[in-house]
C-alpha positions in Angstrom: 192.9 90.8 44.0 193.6 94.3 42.6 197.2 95.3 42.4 195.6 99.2 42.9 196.0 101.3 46.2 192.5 101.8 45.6 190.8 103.1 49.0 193.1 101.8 51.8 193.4 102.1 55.6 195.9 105.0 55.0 193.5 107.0 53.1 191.0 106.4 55.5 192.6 107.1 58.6 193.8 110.9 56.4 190.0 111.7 56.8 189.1 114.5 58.9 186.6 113.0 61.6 183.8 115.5 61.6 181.7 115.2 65.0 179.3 117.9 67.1 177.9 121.0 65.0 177.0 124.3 67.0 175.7 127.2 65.6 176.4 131.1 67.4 173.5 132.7 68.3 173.1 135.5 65.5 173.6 132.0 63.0 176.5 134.0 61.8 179.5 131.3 63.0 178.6 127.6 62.5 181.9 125.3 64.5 182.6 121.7 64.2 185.0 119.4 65.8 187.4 117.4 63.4 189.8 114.7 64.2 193.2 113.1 62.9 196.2 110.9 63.6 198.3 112.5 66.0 201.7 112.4 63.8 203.2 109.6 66.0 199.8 107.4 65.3 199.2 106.5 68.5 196.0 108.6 68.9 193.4 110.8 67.5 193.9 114.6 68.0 190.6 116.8 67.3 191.0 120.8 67.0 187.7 123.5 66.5 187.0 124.8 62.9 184.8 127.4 62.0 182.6 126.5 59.3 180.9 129.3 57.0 177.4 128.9 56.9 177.1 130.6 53.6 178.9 127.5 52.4 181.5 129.6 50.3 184.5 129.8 52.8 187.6 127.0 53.6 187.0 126.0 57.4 189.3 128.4 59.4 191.3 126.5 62.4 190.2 127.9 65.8 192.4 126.2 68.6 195.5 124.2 68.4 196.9 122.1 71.5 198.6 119.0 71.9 195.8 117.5 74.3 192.7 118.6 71.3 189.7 120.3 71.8 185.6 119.3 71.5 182.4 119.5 72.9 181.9 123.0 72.0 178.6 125.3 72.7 178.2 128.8 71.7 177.7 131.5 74.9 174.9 134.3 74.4 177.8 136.6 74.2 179.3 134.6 71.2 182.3 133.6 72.8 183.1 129.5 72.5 183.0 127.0 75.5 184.9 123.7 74.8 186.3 121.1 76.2 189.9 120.6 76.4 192.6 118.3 78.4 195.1 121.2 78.2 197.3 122.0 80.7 196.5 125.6 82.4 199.3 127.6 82.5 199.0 128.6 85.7 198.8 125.2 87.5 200.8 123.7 89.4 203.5 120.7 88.4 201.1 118.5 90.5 197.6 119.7 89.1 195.1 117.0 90.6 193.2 117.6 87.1 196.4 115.7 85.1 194.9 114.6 81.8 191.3 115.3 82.2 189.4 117.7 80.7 188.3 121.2 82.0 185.9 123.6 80.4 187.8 126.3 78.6 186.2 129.8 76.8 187.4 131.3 73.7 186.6 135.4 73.3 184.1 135.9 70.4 186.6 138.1 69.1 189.2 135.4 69.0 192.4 135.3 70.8 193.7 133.2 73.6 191.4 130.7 74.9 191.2 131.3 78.9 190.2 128.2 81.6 186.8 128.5 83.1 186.7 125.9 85.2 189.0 122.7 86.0 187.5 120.5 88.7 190.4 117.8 89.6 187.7 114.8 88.7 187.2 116.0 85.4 184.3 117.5 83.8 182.3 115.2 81.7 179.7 117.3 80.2 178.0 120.6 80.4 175.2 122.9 79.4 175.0 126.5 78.4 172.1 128.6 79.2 170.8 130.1 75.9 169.8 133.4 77.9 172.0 134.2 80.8 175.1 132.0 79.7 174.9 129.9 83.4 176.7 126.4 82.8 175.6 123.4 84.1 178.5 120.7 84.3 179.3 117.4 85.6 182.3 116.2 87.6 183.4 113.5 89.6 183.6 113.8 93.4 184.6 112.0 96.0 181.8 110.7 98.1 181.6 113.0 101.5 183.7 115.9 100.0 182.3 119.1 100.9 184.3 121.4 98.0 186.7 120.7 94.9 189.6 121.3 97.4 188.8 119.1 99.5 188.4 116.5 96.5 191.5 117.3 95.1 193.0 116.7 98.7 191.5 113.4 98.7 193.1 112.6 95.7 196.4 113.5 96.6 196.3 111.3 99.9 195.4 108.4 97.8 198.4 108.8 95.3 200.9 109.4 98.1 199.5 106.5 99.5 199.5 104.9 96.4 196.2 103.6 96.7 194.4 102.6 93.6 192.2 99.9 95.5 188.1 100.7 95.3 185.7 99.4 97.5 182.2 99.6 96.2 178.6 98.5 97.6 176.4 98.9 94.8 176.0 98.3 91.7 177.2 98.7 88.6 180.7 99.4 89.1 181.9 100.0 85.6 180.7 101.1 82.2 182.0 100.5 78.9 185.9 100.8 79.3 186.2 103.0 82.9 185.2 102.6 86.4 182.4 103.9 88.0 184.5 104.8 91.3 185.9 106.0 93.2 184.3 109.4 92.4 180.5 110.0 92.5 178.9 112.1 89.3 177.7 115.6 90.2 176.0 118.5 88.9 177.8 122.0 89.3 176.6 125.2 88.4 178.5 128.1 87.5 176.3 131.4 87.9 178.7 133.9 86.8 181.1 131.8 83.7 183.1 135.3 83.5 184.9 134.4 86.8 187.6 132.4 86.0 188.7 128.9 88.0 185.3 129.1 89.4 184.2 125.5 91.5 180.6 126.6 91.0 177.9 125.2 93.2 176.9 121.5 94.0 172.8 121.1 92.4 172.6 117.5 94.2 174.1 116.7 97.4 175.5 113.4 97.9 174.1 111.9 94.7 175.4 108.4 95.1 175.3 106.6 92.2 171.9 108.6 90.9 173.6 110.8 88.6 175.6 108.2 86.1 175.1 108.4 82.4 172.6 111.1 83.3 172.2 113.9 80.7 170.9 117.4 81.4 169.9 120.5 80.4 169.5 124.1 81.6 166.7 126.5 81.0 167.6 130.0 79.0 167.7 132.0 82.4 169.6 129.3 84.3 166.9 128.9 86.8 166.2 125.5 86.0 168.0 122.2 85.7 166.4 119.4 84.0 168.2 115.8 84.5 168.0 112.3 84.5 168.1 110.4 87.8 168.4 107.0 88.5 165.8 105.5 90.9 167.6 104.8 93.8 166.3 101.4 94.8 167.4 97.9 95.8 165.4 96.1 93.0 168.8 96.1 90.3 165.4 95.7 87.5 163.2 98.7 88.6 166.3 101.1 88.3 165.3 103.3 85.6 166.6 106.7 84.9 163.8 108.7 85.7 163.6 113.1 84.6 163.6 115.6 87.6 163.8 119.2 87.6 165.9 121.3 90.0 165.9 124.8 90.6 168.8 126.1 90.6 168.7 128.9 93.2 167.1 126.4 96.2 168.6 123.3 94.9 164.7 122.0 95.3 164.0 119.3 93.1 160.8 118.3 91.7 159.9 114.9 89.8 158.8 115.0 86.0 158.9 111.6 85.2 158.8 108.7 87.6 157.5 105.4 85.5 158.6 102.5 83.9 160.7 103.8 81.8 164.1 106.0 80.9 164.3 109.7 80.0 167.2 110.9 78.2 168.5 114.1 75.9 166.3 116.4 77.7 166.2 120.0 75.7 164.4 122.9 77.3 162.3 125.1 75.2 163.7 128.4 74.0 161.2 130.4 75.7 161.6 128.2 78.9 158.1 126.7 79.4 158.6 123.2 78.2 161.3 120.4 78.1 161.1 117.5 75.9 163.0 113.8 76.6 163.6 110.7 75.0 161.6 108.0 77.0 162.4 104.3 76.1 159.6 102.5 78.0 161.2 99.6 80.2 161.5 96.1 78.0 160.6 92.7 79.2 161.0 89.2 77.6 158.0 89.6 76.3 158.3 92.7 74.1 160.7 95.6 73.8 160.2 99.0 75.3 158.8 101.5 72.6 160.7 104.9 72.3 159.1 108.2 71.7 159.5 111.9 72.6 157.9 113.1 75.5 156.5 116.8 76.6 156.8 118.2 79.6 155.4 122.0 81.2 157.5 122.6 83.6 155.4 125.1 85.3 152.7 122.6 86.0 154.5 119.4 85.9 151.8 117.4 83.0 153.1 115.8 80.5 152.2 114.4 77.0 153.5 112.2 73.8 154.6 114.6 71.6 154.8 111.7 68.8 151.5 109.1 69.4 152.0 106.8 67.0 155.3 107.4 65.1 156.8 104.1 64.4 160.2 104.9 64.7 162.7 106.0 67.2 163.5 109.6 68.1 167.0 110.6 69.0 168.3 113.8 69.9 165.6 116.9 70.1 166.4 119.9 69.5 163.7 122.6 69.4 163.3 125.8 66.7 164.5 129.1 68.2 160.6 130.2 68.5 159.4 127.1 70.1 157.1 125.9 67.9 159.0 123.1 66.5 161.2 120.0 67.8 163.5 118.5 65.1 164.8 115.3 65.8 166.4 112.3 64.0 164.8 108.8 63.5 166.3 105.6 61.7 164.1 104.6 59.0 164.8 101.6 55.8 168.5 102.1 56.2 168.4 105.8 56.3 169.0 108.0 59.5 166.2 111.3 58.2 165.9 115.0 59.8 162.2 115.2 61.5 160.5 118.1 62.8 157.0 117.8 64.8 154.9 121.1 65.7 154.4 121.0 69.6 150.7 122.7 69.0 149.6 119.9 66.9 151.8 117.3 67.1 152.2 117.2 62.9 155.2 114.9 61.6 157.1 116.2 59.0 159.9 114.4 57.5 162.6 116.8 56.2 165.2 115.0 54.0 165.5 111.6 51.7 168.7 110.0 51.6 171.5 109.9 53.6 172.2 110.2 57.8 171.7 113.1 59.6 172.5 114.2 63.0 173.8 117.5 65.5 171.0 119.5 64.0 171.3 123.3 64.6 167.8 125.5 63.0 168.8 129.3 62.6 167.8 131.7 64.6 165.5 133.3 61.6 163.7 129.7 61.3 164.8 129.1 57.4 167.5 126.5 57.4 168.2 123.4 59.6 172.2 123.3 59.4 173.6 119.4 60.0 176.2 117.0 59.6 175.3 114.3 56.9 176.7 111.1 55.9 176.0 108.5 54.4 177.1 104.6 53.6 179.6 106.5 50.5 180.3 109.6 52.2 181.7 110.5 55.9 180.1 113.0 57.5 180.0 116.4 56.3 178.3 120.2 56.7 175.2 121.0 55.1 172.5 123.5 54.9 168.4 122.1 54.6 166.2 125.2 53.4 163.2 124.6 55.0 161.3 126.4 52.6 162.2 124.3 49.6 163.7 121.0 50.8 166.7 121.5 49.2 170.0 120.4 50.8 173.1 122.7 49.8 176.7 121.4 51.0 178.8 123.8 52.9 182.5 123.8 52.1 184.6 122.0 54.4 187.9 120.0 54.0 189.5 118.9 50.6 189.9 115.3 51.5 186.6 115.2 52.4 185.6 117.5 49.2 187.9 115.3 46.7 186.6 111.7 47.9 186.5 109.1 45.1 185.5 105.7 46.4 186.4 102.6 44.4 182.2 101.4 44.9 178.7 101.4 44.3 175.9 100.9 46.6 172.8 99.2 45.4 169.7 98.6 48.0 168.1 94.8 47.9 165.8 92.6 49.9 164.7 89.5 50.2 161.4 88.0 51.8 161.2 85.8 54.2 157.8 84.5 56.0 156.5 87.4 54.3 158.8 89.7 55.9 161.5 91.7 54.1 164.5 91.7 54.9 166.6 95.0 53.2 170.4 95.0 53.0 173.1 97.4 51.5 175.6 95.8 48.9 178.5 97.5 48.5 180.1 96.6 44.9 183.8 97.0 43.5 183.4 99.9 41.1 184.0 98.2 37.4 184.3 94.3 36.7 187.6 92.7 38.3 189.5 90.6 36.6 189.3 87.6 38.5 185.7 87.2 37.6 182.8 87.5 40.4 183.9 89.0 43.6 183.5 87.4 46.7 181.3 88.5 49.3 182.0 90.0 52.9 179.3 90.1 55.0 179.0 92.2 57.7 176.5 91.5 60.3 176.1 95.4 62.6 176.0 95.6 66.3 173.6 96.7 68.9 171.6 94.8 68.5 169.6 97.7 67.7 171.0 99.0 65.1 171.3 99.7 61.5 173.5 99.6 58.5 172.3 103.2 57.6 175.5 105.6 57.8 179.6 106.0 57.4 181.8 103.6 59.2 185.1 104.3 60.5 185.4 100.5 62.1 183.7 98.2 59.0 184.3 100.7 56.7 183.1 98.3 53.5 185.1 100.6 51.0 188.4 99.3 52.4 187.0 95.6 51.4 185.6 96.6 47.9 189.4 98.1 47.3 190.3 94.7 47.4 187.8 93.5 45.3 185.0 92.4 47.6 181.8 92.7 47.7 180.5 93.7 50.5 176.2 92.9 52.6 175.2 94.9 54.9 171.9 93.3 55.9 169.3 94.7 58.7 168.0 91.6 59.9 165.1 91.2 63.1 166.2 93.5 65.8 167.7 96.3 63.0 165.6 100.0 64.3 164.1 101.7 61.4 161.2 99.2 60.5 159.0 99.7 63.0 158.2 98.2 66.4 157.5 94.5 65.0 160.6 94.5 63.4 162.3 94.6 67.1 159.9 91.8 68.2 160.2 89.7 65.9 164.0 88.8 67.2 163.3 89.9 70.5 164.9 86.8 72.6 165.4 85.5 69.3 169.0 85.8 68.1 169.7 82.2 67.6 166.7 81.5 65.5 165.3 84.6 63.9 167.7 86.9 63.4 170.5 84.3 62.5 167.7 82.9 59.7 167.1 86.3 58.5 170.9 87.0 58.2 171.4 83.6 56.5 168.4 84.6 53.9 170.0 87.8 52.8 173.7 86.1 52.3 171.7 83.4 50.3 169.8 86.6 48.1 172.9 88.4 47.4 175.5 85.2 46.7 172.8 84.4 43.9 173.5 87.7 42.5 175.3 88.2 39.3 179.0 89.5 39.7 179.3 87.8 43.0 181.0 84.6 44.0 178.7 83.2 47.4 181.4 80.5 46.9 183.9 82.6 48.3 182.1 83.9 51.4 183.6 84.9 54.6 181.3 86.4 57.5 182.7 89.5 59.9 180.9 91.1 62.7 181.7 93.3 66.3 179.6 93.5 69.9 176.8 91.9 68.7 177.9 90.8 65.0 180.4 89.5 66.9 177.4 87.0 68.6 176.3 86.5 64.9 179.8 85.6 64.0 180.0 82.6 67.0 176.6 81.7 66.3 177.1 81.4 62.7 180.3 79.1 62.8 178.5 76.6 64.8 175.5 76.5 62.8 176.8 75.9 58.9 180.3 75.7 57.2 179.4 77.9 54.2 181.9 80.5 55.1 185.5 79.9 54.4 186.5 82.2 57.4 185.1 84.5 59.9 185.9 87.2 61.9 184.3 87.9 65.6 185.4 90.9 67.1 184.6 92.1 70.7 182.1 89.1 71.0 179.8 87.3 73.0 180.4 83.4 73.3 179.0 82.3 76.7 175.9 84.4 76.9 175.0 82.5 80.6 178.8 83.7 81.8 178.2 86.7 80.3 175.4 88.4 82.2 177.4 88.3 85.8 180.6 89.5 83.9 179.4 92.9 81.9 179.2 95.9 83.0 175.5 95.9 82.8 174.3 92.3 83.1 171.0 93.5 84.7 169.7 95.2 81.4 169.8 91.8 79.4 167.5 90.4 82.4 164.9 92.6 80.2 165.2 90.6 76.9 166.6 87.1 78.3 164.6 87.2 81.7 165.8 86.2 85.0 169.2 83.9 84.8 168.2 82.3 88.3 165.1 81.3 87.8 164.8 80.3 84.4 168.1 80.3 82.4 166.4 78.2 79.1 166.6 81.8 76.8 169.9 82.1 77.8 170.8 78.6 76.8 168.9 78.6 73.7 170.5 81.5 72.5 174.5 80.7 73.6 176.8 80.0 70.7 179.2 78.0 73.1 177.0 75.2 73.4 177.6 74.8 69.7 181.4 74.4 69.6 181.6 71.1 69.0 180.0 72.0 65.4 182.7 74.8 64.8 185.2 73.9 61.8 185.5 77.1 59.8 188.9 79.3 60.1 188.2 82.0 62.7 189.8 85.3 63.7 188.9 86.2 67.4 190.0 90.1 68.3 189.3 91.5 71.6 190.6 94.6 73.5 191.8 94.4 77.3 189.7 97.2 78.3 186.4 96.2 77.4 184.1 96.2 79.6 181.1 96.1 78.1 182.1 92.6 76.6 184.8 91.3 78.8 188.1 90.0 77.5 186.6 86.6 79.4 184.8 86.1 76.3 187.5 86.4 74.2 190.0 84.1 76.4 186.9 81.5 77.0 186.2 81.1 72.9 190.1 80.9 72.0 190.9 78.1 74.9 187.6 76.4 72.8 188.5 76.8 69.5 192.3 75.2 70.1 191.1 72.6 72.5 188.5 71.5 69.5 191.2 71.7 66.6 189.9 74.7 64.8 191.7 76.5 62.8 192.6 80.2 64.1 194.3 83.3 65.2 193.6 85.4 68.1 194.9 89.3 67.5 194.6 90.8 70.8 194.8 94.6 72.1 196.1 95.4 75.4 195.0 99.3 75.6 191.6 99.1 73.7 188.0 99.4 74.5 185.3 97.9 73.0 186.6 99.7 69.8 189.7 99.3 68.1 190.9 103.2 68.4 194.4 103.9 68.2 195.4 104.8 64.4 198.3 102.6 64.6 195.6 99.3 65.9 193.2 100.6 63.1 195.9 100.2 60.2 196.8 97.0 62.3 193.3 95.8 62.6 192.2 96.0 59.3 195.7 94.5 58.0 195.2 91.4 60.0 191.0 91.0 59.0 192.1 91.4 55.4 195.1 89.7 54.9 192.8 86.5 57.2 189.9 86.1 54.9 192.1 86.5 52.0 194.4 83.8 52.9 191.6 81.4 53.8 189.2 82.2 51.0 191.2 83.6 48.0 194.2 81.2 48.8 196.6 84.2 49.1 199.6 83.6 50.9 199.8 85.3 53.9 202.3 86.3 57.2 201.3 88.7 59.9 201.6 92.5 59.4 205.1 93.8 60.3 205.8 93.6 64.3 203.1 92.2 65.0 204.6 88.5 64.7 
């Protein structure tokens, strides 16, 4: 392998971590979030930086805390609301608030940042109202509490009584890595955001469980609230997240949207007589939901597909500062592409070519479409779309980000299969290795409904081709950006389908010239990490693999996620007919298993349980295979921490190496 430092877990983990984009009202002051290693490793700290739209300007540093700051959203006054875990000064030793966030304000005209509001549950999210500057937030309560006081009083009692036990009646009662509980999810709003330490007022009375995962936003004058809501119904199926709107002054609430499907990212129009959602019709085993954008007046109620017959999958509307436009971002052939579609006529325009686009801010004179782009060779970064002439512009930024020099190439491929294609990225070592033809890594992505279309701070592929791999990236059946029949075509099918069409592409690109398919391994998380299990009981062509965060016992597996109802939708109903679920389960296939495997899981995980993990290492040493199990006590379903990343990638590479390459190899330092 290369004796080079090449691109290496320490220079990726010196990368600023670009995320959220806002853009002040007068377009003067554009402000992104950027993360790094906390200087002990054991976290990621993220400040503000002011980004100059003109492009010509270093960023200039805005905030500065040992907790970090995000989230932020420009008030009509120009001043900057974030969020922030920071301790208020003027708190008490025993603040009920501890380590969550609170909503914090920094002056337009810069100086100290002061605390607007700091509900002791938290505050989750929140919306600003383009014309009077009301916020909309959400913060846990608990159930029957009349006030934040009295929540914060609740809390207390609890701790002195050191109780931590939860009692729950519904369902689900966790999601992702926290619980949903003891504290319900509520909308407050704050009228007057000038008043500081404000508890604002409660939108929806005793919500219950209605208001998790919801997402919302407010119109310019603050009169309206537009939300999700969960359907509040026994059937566990029928529970869909449905889009009502709530008047702010009466707390009356009227339904937009009450069908079969889910409404998310609502945006209300600029001049406050429309809102347009996400709706993700309601899947079944026999076909997946479609997903579109959907139109709503909100003076009348009616509503309209604001994109009949767009093949693709809208995420994230925003709309132009005159109303006439929603822009919006859609995967498409390994490419995540800026869209804008006129409300009048419902005309699609694509806006850019290469490369991944996302927290799209248009200025306020309608001429350029400010973003963060990224692609599979570059992490994400500031740039400028003139809507006139096409033409992307870069805006400065950082210098690591500025001075990148990857040791690779990216070529795009294919390969047919029943007359379908099948595309994949291959991500080459830059100039020919000594050793000959480089072996080949192949990643299989998560989701499943996903796509290798963007930068990667988890399977970053760069780190591999450092060491001389080569590196496929293939989009099999179930990979969005190809169109509804794409989706269907693995729907219920991941045994079959999807693990043929991954198996085609690693055939295509091992026949390759400069690659060695003799020296293969396979890697993949969530649901690469299925592909993974799957995989090593169906063929020994890889000399190791690596499942991470995977799914072994897909029948145990529905009663032990957090949301083992949604998979009812593509595997049907467990209890009356478990055959998909059978079909498609990788641990029935043990028996077959004889390639080398590395099985990582975090503790906290609950979107794929740590049972998983525990259940396919107590199968693989019962059956003789060959393996190491690297486990995580404090992660989630990602590996997080700098110190686990540099940890995590030492231990994947220094696995495949030893077992395909022949290297010698020990565990990294502490870890044994």
């Amino acid at each position: 392998m290369p004796d080079h430092d090449g691109f290496t877990v320490e220079e990726l983990l010196k990368l600023p971590r670009l995320a959220g984009l806002t853009l002040s009202p007068d377009g003067e002051r554009l402000v992104t979030s950027a993360s790094r290693p906390s200087r002990d490793g054991k976290k990621m700290l993220s400040a503000l930086y002011e980004l100059d739209p003109r492009g010509a300007s270093a960023p200039r540093r805005l905030t500065r805390s040992r907790e970090g700051e995000s989230g932020a959203r420009f008030a009509p006054d120009g001043s900057l609301v974030f969020l922030s875990p920071r301790r208020d000064p003027e708190a008490d030793e025993d603040d009920p608030r501890g380590e969550r966030n609170a909503l914090w304000a920094l002056p337009a005209e810069g100086g100290e940042a002061r605390l607007v509001t700091g509900p002791p549950g938290g505050l989750e999210s929140f919306a600003v109202a383009r014309g009077s500057g009301t916020v909309a937030f959400a913060t846990g309560m608990f159930p029957g509490t009349s006030g934040l006081e009295e929540d914060a009083a609740r809390e207390k009692a609890r701790k002195d009584a050191g109780v931590e036990a939860q009692l729950f009646t519904d369902y689900p009662i966790r999601f992702w890595d926290h619980d949903l509980g003891p504290r319900e999810r509520h909308l407050r709003l704050l009228e007057d955001p000038q008043k500081e330490r404000s508890e604002g007022k409660d939108l929806v009375p005793s919500p219950g469980r209605s208001l998790d995962l919801a997402t919302f936003d407010l119109t310019p004058d603050g009169s309206k609230l537009v939300t999700g809501r969960r359907r509040e119904t026994d059937e566990l199926l029928r529970r869909d997240m449905t889009l009502v709107c709530v008047d702010t002054r009466s707390g009356k609430q009227r339904v937009l949207a009450d069908d079969a499907a889910d409404y998310g990212s609502p945006a209300c129009s600029p001049d406050g007589r429309h809102v347009v959602a996400v709706r993700s019709a309601r899947s079944t085993p026999d076909a997946p939901g479609d997903h579109t954008l959907f139109l709503f007046d909100l003076e009348s109620g009616e509503g309209r597909d604001l994109l009949p017959g767009f093949d693709r999958w809208p995420e994230d509307p925003v709309w132009s500062p005159d109303s006439r436009f929603v822009y919006f971002t859609a995967d498409d052939d390994g490419r995540l592409p800026a869209y804008r579609v006129e409300v009048a006529t419902g005309e699609v325009e694509r806006l850019t070519d290469e490369g991944s686009f996302g927290d799209l801010c248009p200025s306020p004179d309608g001429k350029t479409l400010y973003a963060l782009r990224s692609s599979i060779l570059e992490p994400p970064h500031p740039i400028a779309l003139d809507l006139k002439s096409g033409e992307v512009r870069r805006l400065k930024s950082f210098p690591e980000l500025e001075e990148l020099s990857l040791p690779s190439r990216l070529e795009r491929i294919e390969v047919r299969r029943d007359g379908r294609r099948i595309p994949s990225w291959l991500v080459l070592p830059e100039g020919s290795p000594e050793g000959g033809p480089a072996p080949l890594a192949v990643f299989v992505h998560g989701g499943p409904l996903n796509s290798w279309n963007t930068w990667h701070w988890r399977w970053n592929p760069h780190v591999f081709t450092s060491e001389g791999w080569a590196v496929l990236l293939p989009d099999p059946a179930l990979s969005v950006g190809y169109g509804l029949s794409s989706i269907e075509r693995g729907w219920g099918r991941w045994g079959s389908v999807v693990y043929e069409d991954v198996m085609a592409a690693v055939e295509d690109a091992a026949s390759r010239k400069g690659i060695d398919g003799e020296r293969a391994v396979l890697l993949g998380g969530s649901f690469g990490g299925y592909m993974a299990n799957w995989v090593a009981g169906h063929t020994d062509h890889f000399r190791a693999i690596v499942t991470h965060a995977s799914v072994w016992d897909l029948e145990s597996f529905h009663g032990t996620t957090d949301l083992g109802t949604f998979w009812e939708r593509e595997f049907g109903d467990p209890y009356e007919d478990p055959s998909r679920y059978r079909e498609n389960n990788p641990r029935a296939h043990v028996k077959s298993i004889t390639t080398p495997m590395l099985v990582i899981h975090g503790a906290r995980d609950y979107r794929v349980p740590v049972s998983e993990a525990l259940t396919l290492w107590t199968d693989l040493k019962r059956h003789g295979v060959p393996a190491a199990f690297l486990y995580f006590p404090n992660e989630n379903h990602w590996i997080l921490k700098p110190n686990d990343v540099r940890l995590w990638y030492r231990t994947v590479l220094g696995f495949i190496a030893h077992h395909a390459l022949g290297e010698g190899w020990k565990p990294p330092e502490l870890l044994a």
